[in-house]
MIVOPA-138505 format. One record per residue: residue in one letter; z, x, y of N, C-alpha, C in turn. Coordinates in steps of 0.2 Angstrom, whole numbers, padded with zeros to 4 digits, always signed. Example, Ala and Ser with C-alpha at 12.3 -4.5 7.8 and 13.67 -1.06 7.14 Angstrom:
2
a+0039+0066-0028+0039+0062-0022+0039+0066-0016/s+0035+0064-0011+0036+0068-0005+0039+0064+0000/
***
This chain:
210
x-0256+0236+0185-0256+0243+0185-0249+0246+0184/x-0244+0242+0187-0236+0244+0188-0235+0243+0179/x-0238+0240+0175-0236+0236+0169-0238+0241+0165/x-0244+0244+0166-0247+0249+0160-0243+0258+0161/x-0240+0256+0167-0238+0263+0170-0231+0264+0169/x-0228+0256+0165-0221+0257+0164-0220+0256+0156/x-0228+0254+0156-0228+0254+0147-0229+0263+0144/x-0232+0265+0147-0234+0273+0148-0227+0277+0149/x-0221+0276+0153-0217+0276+0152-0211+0277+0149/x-0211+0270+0144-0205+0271+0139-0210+0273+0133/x-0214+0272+0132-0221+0275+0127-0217+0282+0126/x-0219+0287+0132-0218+0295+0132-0209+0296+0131/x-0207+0289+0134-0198+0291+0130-0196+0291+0126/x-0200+0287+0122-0197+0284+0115-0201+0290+0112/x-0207+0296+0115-0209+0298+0109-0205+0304+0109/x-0201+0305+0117-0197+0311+0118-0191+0310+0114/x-0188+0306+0115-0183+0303+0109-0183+0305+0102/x-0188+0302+0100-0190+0305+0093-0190+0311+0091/x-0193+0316+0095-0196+0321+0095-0186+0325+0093/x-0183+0323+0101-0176+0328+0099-0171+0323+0093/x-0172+0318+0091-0170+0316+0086-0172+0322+0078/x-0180+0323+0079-0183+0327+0072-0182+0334+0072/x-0179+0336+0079-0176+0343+0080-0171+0344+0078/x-0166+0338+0077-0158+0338+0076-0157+0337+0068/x-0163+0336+0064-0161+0335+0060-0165+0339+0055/x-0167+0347+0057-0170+0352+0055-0168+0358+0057/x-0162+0356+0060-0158+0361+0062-0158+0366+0057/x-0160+0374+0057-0156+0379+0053-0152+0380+0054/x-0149+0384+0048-0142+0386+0047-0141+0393+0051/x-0146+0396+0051-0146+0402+0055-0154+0405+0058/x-0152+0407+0062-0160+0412+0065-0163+0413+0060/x-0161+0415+0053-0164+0420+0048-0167+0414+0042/x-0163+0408+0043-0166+0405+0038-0174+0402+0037/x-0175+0404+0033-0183+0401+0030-0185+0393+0028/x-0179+0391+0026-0181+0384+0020-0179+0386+0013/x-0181+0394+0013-0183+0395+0007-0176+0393+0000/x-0179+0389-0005-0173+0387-0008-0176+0391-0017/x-0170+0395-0017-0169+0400-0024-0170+0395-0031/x-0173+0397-0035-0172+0396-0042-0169+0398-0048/x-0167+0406-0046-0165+0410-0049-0162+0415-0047/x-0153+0415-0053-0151+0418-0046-0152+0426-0049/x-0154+0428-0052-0158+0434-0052-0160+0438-0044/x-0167+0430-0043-0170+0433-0038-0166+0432-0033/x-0160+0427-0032-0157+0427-0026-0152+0433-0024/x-0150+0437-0032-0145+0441-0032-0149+0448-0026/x-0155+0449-0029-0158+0453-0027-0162+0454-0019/x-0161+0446-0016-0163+0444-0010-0162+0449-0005/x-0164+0452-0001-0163+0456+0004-0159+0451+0009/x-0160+0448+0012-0161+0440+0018-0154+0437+0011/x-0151+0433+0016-0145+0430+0017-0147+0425+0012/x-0146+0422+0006-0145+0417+0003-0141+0409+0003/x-0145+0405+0007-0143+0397+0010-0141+0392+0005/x-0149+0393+0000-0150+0390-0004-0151+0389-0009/x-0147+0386-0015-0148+0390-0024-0149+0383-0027/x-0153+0384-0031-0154+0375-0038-0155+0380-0043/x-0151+0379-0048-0151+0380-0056-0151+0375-0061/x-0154+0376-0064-0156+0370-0069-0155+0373-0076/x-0154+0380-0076-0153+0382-0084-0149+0391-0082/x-0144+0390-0088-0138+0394-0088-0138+0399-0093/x-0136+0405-0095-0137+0407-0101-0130+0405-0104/x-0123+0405-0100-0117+0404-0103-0118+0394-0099/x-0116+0391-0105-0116+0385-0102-0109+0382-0098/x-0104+0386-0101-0095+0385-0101-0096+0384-0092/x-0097+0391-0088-0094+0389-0083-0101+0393-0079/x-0101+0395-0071-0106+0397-0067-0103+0405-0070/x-0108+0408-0066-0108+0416-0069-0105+0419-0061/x-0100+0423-0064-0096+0426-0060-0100+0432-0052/x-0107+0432-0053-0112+0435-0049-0112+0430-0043/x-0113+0424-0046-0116+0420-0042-0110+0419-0036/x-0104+0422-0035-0101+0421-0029-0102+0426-0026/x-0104+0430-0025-0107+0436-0022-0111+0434-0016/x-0113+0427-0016-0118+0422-0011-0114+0420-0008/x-0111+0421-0002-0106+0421+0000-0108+0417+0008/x-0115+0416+0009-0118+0415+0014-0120+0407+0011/x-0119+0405+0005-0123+0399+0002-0119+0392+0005/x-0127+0390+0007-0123+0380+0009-0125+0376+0007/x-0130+0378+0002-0133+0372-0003-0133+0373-0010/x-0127+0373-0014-0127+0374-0020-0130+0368-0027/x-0133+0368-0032-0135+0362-0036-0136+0367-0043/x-0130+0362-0045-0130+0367-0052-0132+0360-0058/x-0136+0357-0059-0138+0351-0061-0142+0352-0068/x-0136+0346-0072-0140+0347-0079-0138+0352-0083/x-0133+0357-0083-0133+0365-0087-0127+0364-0091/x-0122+0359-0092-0118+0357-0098-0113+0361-0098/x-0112+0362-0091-0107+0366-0088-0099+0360-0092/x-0095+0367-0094-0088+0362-0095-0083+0366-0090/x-0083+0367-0086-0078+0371-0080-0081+0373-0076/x-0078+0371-0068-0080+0374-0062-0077+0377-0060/x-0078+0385-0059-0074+0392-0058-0071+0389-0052/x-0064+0394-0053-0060+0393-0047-0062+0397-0041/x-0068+0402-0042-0070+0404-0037-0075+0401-0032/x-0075+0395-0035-0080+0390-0030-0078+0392-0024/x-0071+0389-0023-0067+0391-0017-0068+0397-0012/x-0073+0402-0016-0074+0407-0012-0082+0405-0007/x-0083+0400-0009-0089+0400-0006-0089+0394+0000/x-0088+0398+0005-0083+0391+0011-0088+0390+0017/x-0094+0392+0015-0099+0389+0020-0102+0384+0017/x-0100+0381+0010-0105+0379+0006-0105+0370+0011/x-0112+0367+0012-0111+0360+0014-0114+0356+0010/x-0116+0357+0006-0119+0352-0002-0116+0354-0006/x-0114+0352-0013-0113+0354-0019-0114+0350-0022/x-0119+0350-0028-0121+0347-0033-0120+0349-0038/x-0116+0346-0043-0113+0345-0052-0117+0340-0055/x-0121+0338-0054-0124+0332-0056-0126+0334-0066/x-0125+0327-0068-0125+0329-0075-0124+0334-0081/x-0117+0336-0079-0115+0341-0085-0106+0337-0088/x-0104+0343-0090-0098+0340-0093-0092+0341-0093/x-0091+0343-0086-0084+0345-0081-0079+0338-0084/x-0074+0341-0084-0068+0335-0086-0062+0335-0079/x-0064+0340-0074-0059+0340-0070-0063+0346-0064/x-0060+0344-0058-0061+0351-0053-0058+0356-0049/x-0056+0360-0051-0052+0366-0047-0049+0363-0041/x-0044+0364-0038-0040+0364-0033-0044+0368-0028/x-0045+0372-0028-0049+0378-0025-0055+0376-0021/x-0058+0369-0024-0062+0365-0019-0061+0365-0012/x-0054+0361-0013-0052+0360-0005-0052+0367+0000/x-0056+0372-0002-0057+0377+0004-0064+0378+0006/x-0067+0372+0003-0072+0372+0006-0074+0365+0013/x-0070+0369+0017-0070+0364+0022-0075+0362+0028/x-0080+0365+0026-0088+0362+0029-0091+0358+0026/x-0091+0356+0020-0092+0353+0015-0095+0346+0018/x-0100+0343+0016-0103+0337+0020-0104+0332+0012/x-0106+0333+0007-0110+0330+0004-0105+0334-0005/x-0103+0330-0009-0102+0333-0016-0106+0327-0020/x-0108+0331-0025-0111+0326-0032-0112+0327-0037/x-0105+0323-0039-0102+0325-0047-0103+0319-0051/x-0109+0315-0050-0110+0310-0054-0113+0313-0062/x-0112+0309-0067-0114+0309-0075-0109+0314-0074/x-0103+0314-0075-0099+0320-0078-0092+0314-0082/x-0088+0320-0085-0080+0318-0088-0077+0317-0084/x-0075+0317-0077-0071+0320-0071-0067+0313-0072/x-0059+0314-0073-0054+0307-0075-0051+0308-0066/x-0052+0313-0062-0049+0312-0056-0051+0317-0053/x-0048+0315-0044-0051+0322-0039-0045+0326-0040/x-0047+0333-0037-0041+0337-0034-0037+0335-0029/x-0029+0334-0028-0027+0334-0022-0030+0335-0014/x-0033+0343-0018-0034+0346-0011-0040+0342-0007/x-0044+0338-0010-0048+0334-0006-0048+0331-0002/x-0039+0329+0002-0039+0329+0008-0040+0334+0013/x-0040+0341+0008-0043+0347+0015-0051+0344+0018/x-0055+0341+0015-0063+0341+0017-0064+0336+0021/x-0062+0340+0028-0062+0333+0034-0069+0334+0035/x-0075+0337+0034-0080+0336+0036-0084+0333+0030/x-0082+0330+0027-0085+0329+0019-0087+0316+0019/x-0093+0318+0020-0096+0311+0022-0099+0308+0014/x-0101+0310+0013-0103+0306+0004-0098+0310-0002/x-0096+0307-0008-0095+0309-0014-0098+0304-0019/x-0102+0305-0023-0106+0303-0026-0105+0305-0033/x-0100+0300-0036-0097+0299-0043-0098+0296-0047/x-0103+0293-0047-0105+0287-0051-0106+0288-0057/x-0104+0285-0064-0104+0288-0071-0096+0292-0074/x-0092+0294-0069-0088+0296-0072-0081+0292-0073/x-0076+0294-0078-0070+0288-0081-0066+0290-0073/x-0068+0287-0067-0065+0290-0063-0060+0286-0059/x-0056+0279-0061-0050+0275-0059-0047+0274-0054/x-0043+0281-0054-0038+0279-0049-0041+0288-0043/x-0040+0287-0039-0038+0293-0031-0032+0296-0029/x-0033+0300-0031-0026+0304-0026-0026+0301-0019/x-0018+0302-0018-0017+0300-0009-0019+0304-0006/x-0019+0311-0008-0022+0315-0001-0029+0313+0001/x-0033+0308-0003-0038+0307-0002-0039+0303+0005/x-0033+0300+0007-0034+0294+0014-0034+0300+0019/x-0032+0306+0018-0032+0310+0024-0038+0311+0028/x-0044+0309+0023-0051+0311+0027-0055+0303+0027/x-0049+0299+0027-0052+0290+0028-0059+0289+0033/x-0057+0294+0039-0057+0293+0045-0068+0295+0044/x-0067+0300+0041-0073+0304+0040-0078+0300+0032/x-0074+0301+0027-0078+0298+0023-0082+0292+0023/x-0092+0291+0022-0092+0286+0023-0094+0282+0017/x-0095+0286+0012-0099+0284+0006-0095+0287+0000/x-0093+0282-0004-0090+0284-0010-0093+0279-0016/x-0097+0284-0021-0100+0279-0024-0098+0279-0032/x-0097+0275-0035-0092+0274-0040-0096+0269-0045/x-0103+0269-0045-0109+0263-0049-0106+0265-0055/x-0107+0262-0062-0107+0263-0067-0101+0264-0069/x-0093+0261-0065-0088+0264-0068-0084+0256-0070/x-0083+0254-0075-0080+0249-0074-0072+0248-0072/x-0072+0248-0065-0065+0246-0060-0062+0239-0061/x-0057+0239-0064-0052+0235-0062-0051+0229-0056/x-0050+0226-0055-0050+0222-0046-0042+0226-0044/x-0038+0227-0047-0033+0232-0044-0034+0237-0043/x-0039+0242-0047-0038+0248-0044-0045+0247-0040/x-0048+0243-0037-0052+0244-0030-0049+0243-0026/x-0046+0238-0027-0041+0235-0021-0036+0242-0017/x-0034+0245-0024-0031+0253-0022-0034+0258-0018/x-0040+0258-0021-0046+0264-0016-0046+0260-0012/x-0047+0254-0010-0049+0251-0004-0044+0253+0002/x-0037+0252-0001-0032+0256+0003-0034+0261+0007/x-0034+0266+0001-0034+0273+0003-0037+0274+0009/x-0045+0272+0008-0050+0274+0010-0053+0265+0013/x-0050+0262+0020-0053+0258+0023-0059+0257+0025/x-0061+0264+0027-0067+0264+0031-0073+0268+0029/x-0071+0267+0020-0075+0270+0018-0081+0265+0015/x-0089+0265+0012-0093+0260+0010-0093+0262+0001/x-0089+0258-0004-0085+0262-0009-0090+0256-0013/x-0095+0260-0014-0101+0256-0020-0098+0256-0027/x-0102+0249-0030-0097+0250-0037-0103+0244-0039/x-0103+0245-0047-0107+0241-0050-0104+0233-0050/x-0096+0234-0055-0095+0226-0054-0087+0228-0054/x-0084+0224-0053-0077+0223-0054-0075+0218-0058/x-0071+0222-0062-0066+0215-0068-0060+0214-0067/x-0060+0205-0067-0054+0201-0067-0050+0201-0072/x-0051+0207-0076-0046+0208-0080-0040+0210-0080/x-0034+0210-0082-0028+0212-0081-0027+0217-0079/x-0021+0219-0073-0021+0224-0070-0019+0231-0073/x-0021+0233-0078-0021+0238-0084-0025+0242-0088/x-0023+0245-0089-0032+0249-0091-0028+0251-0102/x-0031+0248-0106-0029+0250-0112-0034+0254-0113/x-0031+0262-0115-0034+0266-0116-0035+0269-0124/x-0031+0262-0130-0033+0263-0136-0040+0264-0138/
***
């Protein structure tokens, strides 16, 4: 009887457990928030209620984001994916509640300094892009846990990168062919980060760019 009453037990704790484990990670962002994730920033412009969350997938200017769109000043889930975007406004910077950003698949060659003001930031992903290096400022994103880069001519890191050693855990670099020197270089930077990478070449410590 003691045996089915202790099994009854951890049984009701491991489910009480679970239970505030699935609360913690549905947390909203605010009283007001819905879930609801925008399509169009049209209808987000127009949104009565606080807009969280935007996914764009088609642009009328492909160059850069539409100068409307920082008006969402409330936004933490940005994803501008696929739209052949070549420049990320330096007004990104103004959107400093943002904790995802997603670039995924267009054709930025570089990112604004102005990122580094987005210091809630938890998640960037700027994979299939041109991007030859980060901004400086990405030592400001001490809350910043994934960067997800895979696909771009992306080499070498800036130093201010080791500033947030501590925090980043996932830097992912598949698809890029890295040198054994310059891993070994990030590996510096970033000790305690899990720095994925498709393969490393024993090639000479050099990168011919002819």
């Amino acid at each position: 009887m003691k045996t089915i009453q202790r099994f009854t037990f951890f049984l009701l704790l491991s489910l009480w457990s679970l239970s505030l484990s699935a609360q913690r990670t549905t947390i909203l962002y605010a009283v007001d928030d819905d879930g609801k994730v925008y399509t169009s920033l049209n209808e987000a412009l127009q949104s009565e209620k606080p807009v969280y969350r935007l996914k764009i997938k088609k642009l009328a200017n492909k160059d850069s984001l539409p100068e409307e769109l920082f008006q969402l000043t409330e936004l933490r889930e940005l994803t501008v994916k696929g739209c052949k975007l070549n420049l990320l406004n330096q007004h990104i910077g103004q959107l400093v509640h943002l904790q995802y950003l997603n670039v995924d698949h267009n054709k930025l060659l570089r990112l604004p300094e102005t990122l580094g003001n987005l210091t809630d930031l938890r998640t960037l992903v700027i994979s299939r892009n041109m991007i030859e290096t980060l901004p400086e400022s990405i030592g400001n994103l001490h809350q910043l846990v994934t960067i997800d880069a895979w696909g771009n001519p992306l080499f070498v890191l800036p130093q201010s990168i080791s500033h947030i050693s501590k925090t980043l855990q996932v830097l992912d670099l598949r698809q890029i062919p890295l040198t054994k020197w310059e891993y070994e270089a990030m590996e510096q930077l970033l000790p305690n980060t899990d720095i994925k990478f498709t393969d490393i070449c024993e090639c000479e410590n050099r990168r011919d760019h002819d």
